[in-house]
N, C-alpha and C positions, 0 to 999 in steps of 0.2 A: 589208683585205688586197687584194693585188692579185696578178693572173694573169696569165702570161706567153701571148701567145697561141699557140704550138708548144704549149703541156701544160696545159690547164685543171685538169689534177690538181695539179699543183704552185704552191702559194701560195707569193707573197714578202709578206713583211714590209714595210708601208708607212713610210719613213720619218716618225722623230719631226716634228712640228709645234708651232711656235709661231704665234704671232699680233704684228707688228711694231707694232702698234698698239696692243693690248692690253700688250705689254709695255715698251716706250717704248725708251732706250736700248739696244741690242743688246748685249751683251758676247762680243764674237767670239771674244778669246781663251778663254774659260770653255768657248763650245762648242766650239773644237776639242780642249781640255783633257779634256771627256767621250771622247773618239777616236770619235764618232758622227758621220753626217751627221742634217744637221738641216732640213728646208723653214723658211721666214722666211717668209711670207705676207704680201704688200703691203710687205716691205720696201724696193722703190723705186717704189711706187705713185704717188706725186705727180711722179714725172721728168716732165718734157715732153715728152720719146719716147713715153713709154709712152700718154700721152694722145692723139699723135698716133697711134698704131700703134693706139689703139683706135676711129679715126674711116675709114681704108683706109689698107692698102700703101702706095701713093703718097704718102700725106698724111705716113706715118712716113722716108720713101725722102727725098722734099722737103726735110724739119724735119734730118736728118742729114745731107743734102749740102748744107744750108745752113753747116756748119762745117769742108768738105770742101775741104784746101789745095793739089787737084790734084795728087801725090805720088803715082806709081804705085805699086800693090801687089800680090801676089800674090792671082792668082785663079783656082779648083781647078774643074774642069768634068770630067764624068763621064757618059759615054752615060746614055740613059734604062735602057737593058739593066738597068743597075747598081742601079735602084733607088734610090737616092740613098746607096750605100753606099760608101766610099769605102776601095777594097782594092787587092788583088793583082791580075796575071794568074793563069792555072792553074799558072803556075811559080814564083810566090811568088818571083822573082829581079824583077820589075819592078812596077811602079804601073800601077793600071788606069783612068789618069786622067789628064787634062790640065795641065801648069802653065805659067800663063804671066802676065805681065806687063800688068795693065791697068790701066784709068784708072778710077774705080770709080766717077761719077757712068756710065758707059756701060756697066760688068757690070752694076751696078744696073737699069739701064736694062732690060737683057735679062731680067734675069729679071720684071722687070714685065713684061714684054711678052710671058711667056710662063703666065704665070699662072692656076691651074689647068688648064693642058693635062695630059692624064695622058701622054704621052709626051714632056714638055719633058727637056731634059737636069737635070741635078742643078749646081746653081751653089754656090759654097763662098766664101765668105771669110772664112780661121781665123785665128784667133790675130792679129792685127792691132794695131800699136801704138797705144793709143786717142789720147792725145795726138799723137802724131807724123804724126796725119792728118787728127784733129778738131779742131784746137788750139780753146777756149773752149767745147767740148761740154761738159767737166765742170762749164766755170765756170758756166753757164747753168742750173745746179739739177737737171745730170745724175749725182749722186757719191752716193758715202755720207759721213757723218761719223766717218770713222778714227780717233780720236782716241789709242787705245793707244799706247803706246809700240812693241808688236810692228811696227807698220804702218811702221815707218821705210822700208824698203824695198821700199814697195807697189807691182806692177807691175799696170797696167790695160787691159785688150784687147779686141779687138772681134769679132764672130761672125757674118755675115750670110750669109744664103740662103734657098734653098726649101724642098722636103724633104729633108732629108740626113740620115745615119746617121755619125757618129763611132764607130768599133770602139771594142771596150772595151780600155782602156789605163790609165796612172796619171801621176798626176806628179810632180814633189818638190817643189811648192809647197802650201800651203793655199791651198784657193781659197773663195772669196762669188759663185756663178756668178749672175749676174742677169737674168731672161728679159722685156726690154722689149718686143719684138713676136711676138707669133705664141704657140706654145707649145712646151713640150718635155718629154719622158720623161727623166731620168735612173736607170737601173740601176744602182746600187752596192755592189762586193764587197770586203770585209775585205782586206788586203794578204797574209793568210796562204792566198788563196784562188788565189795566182799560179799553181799547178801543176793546178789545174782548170780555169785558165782558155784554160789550151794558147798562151803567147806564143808570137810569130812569128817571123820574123828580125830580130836588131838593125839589119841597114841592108840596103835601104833603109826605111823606115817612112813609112805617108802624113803622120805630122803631127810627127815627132819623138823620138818614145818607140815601145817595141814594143807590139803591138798583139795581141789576140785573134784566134786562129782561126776561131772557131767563128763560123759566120753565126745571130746570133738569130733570127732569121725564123725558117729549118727546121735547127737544128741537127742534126748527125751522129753520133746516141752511138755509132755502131758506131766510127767513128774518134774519136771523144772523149767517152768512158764516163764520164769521169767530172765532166765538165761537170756532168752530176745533180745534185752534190754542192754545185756553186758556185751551180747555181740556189737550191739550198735556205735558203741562206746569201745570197741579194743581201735587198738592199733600194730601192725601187722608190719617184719623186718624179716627180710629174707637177706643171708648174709651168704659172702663164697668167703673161700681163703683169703684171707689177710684184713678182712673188713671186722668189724667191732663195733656194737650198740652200748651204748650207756644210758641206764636208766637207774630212777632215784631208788631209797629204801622202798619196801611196804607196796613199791607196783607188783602186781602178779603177774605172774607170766609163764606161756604154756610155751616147753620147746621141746621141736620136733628134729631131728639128726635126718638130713634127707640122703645121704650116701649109705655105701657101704662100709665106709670107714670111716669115722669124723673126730679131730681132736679138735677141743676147746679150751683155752687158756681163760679165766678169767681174775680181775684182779678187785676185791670186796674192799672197802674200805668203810668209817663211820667218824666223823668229828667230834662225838661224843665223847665227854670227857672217858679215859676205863675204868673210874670208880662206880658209874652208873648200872645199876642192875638192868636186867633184860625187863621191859614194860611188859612180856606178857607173863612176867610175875607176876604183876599187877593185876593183869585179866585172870590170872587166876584166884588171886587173893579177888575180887569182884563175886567172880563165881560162889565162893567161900561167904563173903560176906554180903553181900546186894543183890544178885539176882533174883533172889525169892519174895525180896520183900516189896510188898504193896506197891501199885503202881503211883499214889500218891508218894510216899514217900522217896523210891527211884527219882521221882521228878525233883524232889527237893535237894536229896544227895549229887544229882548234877549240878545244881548253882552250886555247892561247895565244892564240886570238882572245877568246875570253870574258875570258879575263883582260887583257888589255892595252887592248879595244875595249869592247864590251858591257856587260862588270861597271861599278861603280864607276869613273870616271876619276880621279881621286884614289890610287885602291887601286897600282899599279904603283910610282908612286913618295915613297908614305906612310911608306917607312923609310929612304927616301934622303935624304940633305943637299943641298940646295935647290941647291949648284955640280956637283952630282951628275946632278942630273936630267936636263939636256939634252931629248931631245924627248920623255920624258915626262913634264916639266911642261905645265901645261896652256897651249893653244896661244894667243900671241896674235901680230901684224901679221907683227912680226921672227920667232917660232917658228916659221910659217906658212912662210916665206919660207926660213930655215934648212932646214924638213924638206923643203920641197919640193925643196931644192939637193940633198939627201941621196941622197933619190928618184931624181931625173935623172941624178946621176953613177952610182948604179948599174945603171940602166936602161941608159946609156949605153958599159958597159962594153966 
């Protein structure tokens, strides 16, 4: 079990553990099939990063701008104030952090050079297209072997900095987050845990998706009582170099970089066909359309959501004749494209 350090009384749930070696082939889809996350241990143990990243910073900083195509990228800086937490002002209308434009053998740079200072600034490089800046990083014996069919549209990105806090947020991909330098905490909360978890404002957001309120460090139950309730419910993964957690879409998850140096490889993927729009169109068009109206009626627009959306997809038009169906046949390239026309012209009305 593991302890949140704000509540020594309150235990989380260590995430489940395999052993990557012990059990040879991974079957990725199987664990997300479970809806758990899962820790992989040594699942990319032998990358050459990780070898380098376990001899010093530099030697891992080196070995990774050695495949570095000079391509500026975005890079997140954050006063020391902050902790390495990457938020709000006190007005939650702006970011409390820097973004700007650099050349990332020279951010790298800085943050070596500031390396265990306890007042250095917090340096961030999120989400980074791995190929589109490392090109021949993978080929070099830094990947996994994907070989499912689910992985057709695998996307792979890169993580680097000091110590930083990522708020707790979700995303709508499966991810294989892979910790090659340094180490990291992840906190992980069921997707039903959204309303304890007190999300913030849709825009602006530090990295994309909305984000938790609540500061782990010292959380505030008088203003978010019911946080309790999410902490009871996480599950908690502390990973060193070469280990990997895999968790499904839509878990949140809060991570913490516990070194001075830490790079993270992770690898996003979705089986959803890519004609499908992003569902929280939907929740916006909701917003637009349903949330205002009457609590009676809300309740009746859910049986038609359950029926049309949620239930069975098949069930809606299982007694219709197949020239009948229209868009509730099931959707493929042209379907997609029809409904989406449908959409717009009434949007657009």
């Amino acid at each position: 079990m593991t302890s949140f350090g704000f509540d020594r009384s309150i235990t989380q749930r260590s995430v489940r553990e395999i052993d990557a070696r012990a059990v040879g082939a991974v079957d990725f889809a199987a664990l997300i099939a479970g809806n758990e996350p899962v820790v992989v241990r040594g699942l990319a143990r032998d990358w050459p990063l990780v070898e380098a990243g376990r001899r010093t910073p530099p030697a891992a900083a080196a070995y990774l701008l050695s495949f570095y195509n000079g391509r500026p990228a975005a890079g997140y800086t954050a006063p020391p104030e902050a902790g390495g937490r990457y938020f709000y002002d006190d007005t939650l209308t702006k970011l409390a952090f820097d973004r700007e434009r650099v050349q990332l053998d020279a951010y790298l740079g800085r943050m070596l050079a500031e390396l265990g200072q306890a007042d250095a600034p917090s340096y961030y490089v999120g989400s980074t297209d791995l190929d589109g800046y490392f090109p021949g990083f993978t080929g070099a014996g830094n990947d996994l072997a994907l070989t499912d069919p689910c992985f057709a549209r695998v996307v792979k990105s890169i993580w680097i900095g000091n110590r930083t806090t990522a708020a707790a947020h979700y995303d709508m991909s499966n991810n294989i987050a892979c910790v090659a330098v340094g180490a990291r905490r992840f906190t992980l909360f069921p997707p039903e845990q959204v309303a304890n978890l007190y999300p913030g404002p849709l825009e602006p957001t530090p990295g994309g998706q909305v984000v938790s309120l609540v500061d782990f460090r010292d959380p505030d139950f008088a203003r978010f009582p019911n946080f309790a309730r999410a902490v009871e419910a996480a599950q908690v993964a502390e990973l060193g170099p070469g280990d990997a957690v895999v968790y499904p879409a839509l878990w949140w998850h809060h991570v913490e970089a516990l070194a001075d140096f830490n790079v993270m490889v992770n690898f996003w993927w979705n089986d959803a066909p890519a004609y499908l729009d992003s569902p929280m169109t939907t929740v916006l068009h909701g917003m637009l359309s349903l949330r205002d109206r009457p609590d009676t009626e809300k309740r009746a627009w859910a049986a038609l959501f359950d029926y049309y959306l949620f239930g069975p997809a098949d069930r809606p038009s299982a007694h219709l004749p197949d020239a009948a169906r229209g868009p509730l046949a099931r959707l493929d390239e042209t379907g997609a494209r029809r409904l989406r026309a449908m959409l717009l012209s009434r949007l657009n009305r």
